[in-house]
C-alpha positions as CSV (number, residue, x, y, z in Angstrom):
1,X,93.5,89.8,29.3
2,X,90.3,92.1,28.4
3,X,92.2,94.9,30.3
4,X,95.6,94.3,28.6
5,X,93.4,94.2,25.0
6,X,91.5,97.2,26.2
7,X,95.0,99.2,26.7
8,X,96.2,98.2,23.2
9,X,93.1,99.4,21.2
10,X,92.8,102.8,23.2
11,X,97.0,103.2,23.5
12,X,98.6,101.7,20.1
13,X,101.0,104.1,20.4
14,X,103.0,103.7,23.4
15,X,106.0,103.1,24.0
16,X,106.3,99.8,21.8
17,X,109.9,97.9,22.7
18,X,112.6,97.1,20.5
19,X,113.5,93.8,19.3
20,X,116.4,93.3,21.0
21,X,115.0,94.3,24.4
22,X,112.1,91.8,23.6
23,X,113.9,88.9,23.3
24,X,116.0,90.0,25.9
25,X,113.4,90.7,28.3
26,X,111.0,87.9,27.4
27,X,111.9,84.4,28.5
28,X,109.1,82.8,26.8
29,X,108.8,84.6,23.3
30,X,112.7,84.1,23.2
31,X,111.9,80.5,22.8
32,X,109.0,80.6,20.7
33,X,110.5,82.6,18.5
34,X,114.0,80.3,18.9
35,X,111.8,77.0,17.8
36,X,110.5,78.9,14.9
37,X,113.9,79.9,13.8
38,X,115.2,75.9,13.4
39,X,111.8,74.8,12.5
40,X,111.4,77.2,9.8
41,X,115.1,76.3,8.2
42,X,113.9,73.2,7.8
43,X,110.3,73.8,5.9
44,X,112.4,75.7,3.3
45,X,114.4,73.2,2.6
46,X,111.8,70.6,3.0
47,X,110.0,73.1,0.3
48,X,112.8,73.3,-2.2
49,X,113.5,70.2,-2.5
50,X,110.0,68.6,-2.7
51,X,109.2,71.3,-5.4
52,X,112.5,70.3,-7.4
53,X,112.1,66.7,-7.0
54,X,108.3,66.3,-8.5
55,X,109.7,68.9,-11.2
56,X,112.6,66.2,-12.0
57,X,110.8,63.3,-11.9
58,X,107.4,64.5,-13.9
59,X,108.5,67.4,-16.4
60,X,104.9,68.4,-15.4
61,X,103.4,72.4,-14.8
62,X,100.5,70.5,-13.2
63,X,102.2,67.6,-10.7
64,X,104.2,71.1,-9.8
65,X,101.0,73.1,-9.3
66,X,99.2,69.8,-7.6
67,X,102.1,69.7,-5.2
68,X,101.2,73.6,-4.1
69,X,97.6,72.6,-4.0
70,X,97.8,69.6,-1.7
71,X,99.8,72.0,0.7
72,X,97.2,74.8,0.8
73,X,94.3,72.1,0.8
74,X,95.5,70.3,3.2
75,X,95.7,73.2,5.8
76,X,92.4,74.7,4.6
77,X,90.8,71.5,5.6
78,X,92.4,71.2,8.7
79,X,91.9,74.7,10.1
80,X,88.1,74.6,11.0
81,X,89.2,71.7,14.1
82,X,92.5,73.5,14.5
83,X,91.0,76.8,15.0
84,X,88.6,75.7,17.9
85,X,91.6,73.4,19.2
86,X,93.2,76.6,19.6
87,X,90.3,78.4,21.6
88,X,89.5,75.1,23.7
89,X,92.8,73.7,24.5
90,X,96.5,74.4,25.7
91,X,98.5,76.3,23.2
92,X,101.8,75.5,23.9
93,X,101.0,71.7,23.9
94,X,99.2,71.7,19.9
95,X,102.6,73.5,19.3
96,X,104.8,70.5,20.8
97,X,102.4,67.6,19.4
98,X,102.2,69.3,16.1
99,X,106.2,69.5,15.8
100,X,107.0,65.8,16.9
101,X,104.2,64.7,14.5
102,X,105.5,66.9,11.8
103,X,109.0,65.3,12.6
104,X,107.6,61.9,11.8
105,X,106.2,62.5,8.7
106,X,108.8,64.3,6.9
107,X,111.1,61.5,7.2
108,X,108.5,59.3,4.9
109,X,110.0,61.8,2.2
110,X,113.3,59.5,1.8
111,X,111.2,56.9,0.5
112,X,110.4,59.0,-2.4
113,X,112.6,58.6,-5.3
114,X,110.8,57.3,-8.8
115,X,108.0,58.9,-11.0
116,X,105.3,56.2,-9.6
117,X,106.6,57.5,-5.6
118,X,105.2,60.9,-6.1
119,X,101.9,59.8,-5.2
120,X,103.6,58.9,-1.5
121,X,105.4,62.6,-1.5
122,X,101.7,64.1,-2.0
123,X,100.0,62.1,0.6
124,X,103.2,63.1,3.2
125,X,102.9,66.5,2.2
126,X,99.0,66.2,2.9
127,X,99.6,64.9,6.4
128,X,102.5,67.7,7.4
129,X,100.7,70.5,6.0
130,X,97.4,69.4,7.9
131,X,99.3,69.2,11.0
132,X,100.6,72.9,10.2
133,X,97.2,74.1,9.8
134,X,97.1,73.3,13.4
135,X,100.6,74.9,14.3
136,X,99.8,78.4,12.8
137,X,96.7,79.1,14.6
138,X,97.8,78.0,17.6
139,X,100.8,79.9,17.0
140,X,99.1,83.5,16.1
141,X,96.8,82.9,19.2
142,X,99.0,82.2,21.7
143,X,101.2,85.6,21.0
144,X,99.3,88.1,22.7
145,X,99.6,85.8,25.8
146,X,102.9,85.4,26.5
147,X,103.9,88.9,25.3
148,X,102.2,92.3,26.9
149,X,100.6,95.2,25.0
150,X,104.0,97.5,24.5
151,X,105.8,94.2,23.2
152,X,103.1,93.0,20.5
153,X,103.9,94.8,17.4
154,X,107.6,93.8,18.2
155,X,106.9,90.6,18.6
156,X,104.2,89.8,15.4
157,X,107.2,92.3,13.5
158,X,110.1,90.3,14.5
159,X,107.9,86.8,13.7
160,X,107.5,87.9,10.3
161,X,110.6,89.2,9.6
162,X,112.0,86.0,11.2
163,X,109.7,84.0,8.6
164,X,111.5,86.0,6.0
165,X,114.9,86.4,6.7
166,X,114.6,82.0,7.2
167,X,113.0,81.8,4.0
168,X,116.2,83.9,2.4
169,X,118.7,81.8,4.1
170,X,116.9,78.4,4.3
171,X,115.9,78.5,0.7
172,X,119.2,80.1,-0.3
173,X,120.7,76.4,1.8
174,X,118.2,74.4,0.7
175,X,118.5,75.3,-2.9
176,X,122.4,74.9,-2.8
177,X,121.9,71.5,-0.4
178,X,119.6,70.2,-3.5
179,X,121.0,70.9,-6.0
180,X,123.8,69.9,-5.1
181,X,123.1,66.5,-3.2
182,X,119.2,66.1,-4.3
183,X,116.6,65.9,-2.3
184,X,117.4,63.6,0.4
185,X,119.6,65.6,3.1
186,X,116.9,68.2,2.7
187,X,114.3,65.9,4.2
188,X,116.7,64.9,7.4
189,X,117.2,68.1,8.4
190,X,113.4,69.1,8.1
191,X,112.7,66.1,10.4
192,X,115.7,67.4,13.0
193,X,114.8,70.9,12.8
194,X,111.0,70.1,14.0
195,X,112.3,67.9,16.9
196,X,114.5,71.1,18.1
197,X,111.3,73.1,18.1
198,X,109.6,70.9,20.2
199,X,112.1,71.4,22.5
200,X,112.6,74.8,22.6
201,X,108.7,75.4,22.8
202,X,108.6,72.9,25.3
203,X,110.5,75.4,27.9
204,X,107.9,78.1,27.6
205,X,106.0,78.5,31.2
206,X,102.1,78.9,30.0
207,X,98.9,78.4,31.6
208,X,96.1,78.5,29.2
209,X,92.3,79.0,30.5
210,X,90.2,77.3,27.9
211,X,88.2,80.1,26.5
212,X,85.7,77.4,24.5
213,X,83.3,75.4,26.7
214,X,81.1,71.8,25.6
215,X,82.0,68.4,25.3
216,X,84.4,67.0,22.8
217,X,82.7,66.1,20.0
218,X,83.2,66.9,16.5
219,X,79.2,68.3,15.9
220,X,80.7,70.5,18.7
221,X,83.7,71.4,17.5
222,X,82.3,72.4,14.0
223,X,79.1,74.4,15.7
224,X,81.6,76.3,17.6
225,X,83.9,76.9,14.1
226,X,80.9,78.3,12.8
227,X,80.1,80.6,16.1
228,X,83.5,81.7,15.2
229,X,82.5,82.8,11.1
230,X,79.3,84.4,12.6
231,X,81.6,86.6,14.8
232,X,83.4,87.6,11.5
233,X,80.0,88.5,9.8
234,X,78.8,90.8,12.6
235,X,82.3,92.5,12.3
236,X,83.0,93.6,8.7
237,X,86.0,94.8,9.7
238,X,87.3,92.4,11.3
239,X,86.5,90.2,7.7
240,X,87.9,92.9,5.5
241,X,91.1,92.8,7.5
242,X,91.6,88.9,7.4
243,X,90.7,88.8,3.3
244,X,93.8,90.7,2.6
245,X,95.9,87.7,2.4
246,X,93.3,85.5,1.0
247,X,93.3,88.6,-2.3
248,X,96.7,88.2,-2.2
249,X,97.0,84.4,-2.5
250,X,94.6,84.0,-5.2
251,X,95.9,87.0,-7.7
252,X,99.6,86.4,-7.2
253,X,101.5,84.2,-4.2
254,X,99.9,80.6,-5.3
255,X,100.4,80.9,-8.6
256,X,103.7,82.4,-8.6
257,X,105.0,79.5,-6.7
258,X,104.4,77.7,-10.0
259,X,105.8,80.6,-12.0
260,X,109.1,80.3,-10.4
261,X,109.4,76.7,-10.2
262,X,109.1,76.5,-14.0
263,X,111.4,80.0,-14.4
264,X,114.0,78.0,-12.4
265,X,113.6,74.8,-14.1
266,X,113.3,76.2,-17.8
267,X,114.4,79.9,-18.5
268,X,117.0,81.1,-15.6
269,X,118.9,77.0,-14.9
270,X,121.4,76.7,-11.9
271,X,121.9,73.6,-10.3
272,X,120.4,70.2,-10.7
273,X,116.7,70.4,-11.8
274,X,117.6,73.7,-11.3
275,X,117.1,73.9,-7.4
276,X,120.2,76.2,-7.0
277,X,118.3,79.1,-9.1
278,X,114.8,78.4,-7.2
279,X,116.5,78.6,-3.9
280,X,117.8,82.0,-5.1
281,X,114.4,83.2,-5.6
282,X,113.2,82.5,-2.9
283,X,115.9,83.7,-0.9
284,X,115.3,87.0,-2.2
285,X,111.6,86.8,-2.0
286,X,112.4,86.1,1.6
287,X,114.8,89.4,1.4
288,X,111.6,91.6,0.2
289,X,109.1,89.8,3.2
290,X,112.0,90.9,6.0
291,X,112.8,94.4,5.0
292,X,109.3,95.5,4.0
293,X,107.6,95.3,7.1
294,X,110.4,96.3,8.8
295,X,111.3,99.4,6.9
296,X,107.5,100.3,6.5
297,X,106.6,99.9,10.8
298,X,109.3,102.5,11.2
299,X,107.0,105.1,9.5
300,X,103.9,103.4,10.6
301,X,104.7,102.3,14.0
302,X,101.5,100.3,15.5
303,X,99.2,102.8,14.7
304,X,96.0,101.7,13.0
305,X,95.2,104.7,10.0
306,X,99.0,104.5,8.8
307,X,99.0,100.5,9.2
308,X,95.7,100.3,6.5
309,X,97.3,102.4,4.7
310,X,100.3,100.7,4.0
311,X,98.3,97.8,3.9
312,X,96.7,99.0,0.6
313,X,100.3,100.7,-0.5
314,X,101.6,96.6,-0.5
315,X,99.6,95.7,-3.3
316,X,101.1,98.6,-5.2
317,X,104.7,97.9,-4.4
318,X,103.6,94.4,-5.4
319,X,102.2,95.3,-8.9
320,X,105.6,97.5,-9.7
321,X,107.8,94.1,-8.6
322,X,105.8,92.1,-10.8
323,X,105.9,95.0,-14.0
324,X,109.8,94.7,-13.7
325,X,110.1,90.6,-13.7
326,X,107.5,89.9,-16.2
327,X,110.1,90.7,-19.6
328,X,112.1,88.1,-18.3
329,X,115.2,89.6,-19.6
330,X,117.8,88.7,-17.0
331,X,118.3,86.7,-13.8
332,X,119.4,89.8,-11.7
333,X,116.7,91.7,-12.7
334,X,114.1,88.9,-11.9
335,X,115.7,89.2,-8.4
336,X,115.7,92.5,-7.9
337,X,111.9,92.5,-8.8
338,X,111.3,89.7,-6.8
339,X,112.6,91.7,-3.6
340,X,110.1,94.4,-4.4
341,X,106.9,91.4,-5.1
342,X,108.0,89.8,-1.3
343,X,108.2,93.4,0.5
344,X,104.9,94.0,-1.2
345,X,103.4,91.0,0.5
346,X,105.2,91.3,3.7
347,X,103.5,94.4,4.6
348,X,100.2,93.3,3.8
349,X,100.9,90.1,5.8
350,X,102.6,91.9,9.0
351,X,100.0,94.9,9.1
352,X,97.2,92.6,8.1
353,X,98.1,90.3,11.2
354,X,98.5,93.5,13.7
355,X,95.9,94.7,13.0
356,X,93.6,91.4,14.1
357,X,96.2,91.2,17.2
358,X,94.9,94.7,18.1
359,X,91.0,93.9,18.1
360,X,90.4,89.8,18.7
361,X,89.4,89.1,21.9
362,X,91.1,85.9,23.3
363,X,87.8,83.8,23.7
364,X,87.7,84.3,19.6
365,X,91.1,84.5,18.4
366,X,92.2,81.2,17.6
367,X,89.0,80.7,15.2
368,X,89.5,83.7,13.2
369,X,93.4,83.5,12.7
370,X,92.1,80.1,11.2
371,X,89.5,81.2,9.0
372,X,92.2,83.4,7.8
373,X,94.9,80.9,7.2
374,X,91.9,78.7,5.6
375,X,91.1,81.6,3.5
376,X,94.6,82.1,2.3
377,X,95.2,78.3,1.7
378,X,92.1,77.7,-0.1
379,X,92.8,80.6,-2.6
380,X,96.9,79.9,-2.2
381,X,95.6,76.6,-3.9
382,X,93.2,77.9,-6.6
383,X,95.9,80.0,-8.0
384,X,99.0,77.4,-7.3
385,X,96.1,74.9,-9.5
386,X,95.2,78.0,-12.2
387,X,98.6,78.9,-12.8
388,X,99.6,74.9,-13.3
389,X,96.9,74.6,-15.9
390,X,97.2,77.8,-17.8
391,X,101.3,76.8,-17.9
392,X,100.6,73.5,-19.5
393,X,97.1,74.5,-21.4
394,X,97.8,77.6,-22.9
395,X,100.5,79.7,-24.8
396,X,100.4,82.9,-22.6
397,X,103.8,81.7,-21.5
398,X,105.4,82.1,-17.9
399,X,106.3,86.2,-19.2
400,X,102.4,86.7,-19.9
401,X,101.5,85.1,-16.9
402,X,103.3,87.3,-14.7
403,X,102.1,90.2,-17.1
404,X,98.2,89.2,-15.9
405,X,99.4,88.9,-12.1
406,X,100.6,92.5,-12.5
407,X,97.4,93.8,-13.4
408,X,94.9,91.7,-11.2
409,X,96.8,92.4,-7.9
410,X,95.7,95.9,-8.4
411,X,91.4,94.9,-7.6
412,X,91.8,94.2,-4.1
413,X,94.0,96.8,-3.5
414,X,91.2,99.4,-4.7
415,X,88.5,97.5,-2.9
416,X,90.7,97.9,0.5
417,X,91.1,101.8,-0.2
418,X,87.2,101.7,-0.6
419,X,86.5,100.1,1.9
420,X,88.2,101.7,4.7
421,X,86.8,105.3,2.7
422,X,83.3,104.3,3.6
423,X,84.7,102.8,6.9
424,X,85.7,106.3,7.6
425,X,82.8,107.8,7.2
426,X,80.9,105.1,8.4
427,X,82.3,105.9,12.0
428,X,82.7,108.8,13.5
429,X,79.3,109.4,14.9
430,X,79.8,105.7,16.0
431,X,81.9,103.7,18.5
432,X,84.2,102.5,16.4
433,X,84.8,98.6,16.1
434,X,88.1,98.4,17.4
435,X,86.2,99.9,20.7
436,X,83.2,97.9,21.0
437,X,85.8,94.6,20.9
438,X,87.5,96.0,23.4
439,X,84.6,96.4,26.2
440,X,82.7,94.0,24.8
């Protein structure tokens, strides 16, 4: 593996595959990505609906925003075990036990359908989205083992454009599903949808080494968590890399997915509760996530200058989607912008994730795709909580707020142009980072 990792860092360049011949060619990603495809479907409409249904039964900004929260909490408190789960034990089997177990709690949801249920739907959605802070790790680790060096950029691309173009069409489904049914036949298919994942996963052929040594115990587990942050603070890099989606999350993703529930439910109304118009959005955002990255590698490739700087380009495109929505003034317009908002933070997801895939060793890659995701979660929930407060507190109304997202996803864009200026001349009299993770 330190050879393969070695050859990617020095070599980014070379020959990467096409997506076709990837899954062609690769037995096991064709059924990883396969289980994400059907697994995926069914968190979008799982989403959807659960969003619509609190916004039906509560008429509340905040039981919205508290419903975003508990998902991003939930996985920020679970990552710290699931990030040394991911070092220490077999991939491939988190990925199977977190699906079944994820199959098993989403069909609790059917019980949920008064005002004084909601408390059950939040304590479901607590338990599925811990188990998912478990899945993604895993997930992100396990990539650059079952895929070699020329396939990697195709594969993380193809992931998240997969994640996107399932978000357009299961949320597009899902909306249309609720609104028109409810709820209900949203939750079944989630739970089916993670039982065919566990399947497909289940026919991958993996042998996983156990990079993480020690007994079993949780003062282990957590000492060997923190091993993992120390490895981020000796490799500023590395950190600045995996706060991109963190920024990103707190000035604009959480508390959008607020915005648009209440834009749905109150300003642009299709369907019942207006799930219809939400899974619209959505679908479009989903449009923006897929063709960004995509369009944007093509100019890039996997090269690591043109991938930062795309990277800071993303929170640009971002700004100019949000400038367009904010007047309000007419549902085709909102999705329009929206497109432009998602490819914004597509690239900065796709390039952000390359870009650890080409520099983590394996003995420390399932603890910092972690951190990340329990960076992103924690500040996905402080502005999923913000934006529910300042809706239901204040009269900047849901135009203003978009107005202030505009404006604030523009600071850590400049601080990632900064950074990777002084990283520049920083160094070139030095072995660069990328390098010293690579023999090291």
């Amino acid at each position: 593996m330190s050879e393969t990792k070695a050859s990617i860092v020095n070599d980014p360049v070379s020959e990467p595959v096409g997506y076709l011949a990837l899954l062609r060619r690769n037995r096991n990603y064709r059924y990883l990505w396969s289980g994400q495809v059907v697994s995926l479907l069914g968190d979008w409409f799982n989403l959807i609906a659960s969003a619509s249904l609190v916004a039906e039964l509560t008429q509340s900004g905040v039981a919205v925003g508290g419903l975003f929260v508990i998902r991003m909490l939930a996985q920020f408190l679970a990552t710290p075990f699931a990030g040394v789960a991911a070092d220490r034990y077999n991939r491939k089997h988190i990925l199977i036990a977190a699906d079944l177990i994820r199959a098993l709690t989403v069909t609790g949801f059917l019980l949920v359908r008064e005002p004084g249920q909601v408390w059950l739907l939040y304590v479901l959605t607590a338990i599925q989205l811990a188990v998912s802070g478990f899945f993604f790790p895993a997930r992100n680790a396990i990539l650059p083992d079952i895929v070699s060096r020329r396939e990697l950029g195709a594969a993380n691309a193809l992931s998240s454009a997969t994640w996107s173009v399932m978000l357009a069409f299961g949320a597009a489904v899902g909306g249309l599903v609720a609104g028109q049914w409810g709820a209900q036949p949203a939750f079944v298919i989630d739970a089916l949808t993670f039982l065919l994942s566990a399947l497909l996963i289940s026919r991958i052929v993996y042998q996983h080494d156990a990079s993480l040594g020690g007994d079993r115990s949780v003062s282990t587990a957590i000492r060997q968590y923190v091993d993992g942050l120390r490895y981020l603070g000796r490799h500023k890099d590395t950190l600045a890399i995996a706060l991109n989606k963190g920024a990103f999350a707190l000035f604009v993703a959480g508390g959008f997915q607020v915005v648009q529930v209440a834009v749905a439910e109150s300003t642009f109304v299709y369907g019942e509760g207006g799930g219809t118009g939400l899974g619209l959005i959505y679908a479009f955002m989903g449009i923006g996530t897929g063709l960004g990255p995509i369009v944007a590698r093509h100019f890039t490739g996997d090269r690591d200058r043109p991938l930062r700087i795309a990277i800071g380009l993303s929170y640009l495109i971002a700004a100019i989607g949000l400038v367009m929505m904010a007047p309000l003034s007419g549902f085709g317009l909102f999705l329009v912008a929206t497109i432009l908002r998602g490819a914004g933070g597509g690239i900065g997801w796709v390039f952000a994730t390359q870009l650890l895939l080409h520099i983590l060793p394996d003995h420390v890659r399932g603890r910092v795709f972690a951190t990340e995701f329990a960076l992103f979660t924690l500040m996905n929930a402080a502005g999923a909580a913000a934006a529910g407060w300042t809706l239901d507190n204040t009269n900047l109304g849901l135009s203003g707020m978009i107005w202030i997202m505009a404006v604030l996803i523009i600071v850590p864009g400049i601080l990632w142009a900064l950074w990777n200026v002084y990283r520049a001349r920083r160094q070139p009299q030095s072995l660069p980072e990328e390098e010293e993770l690579a023999t090291g």
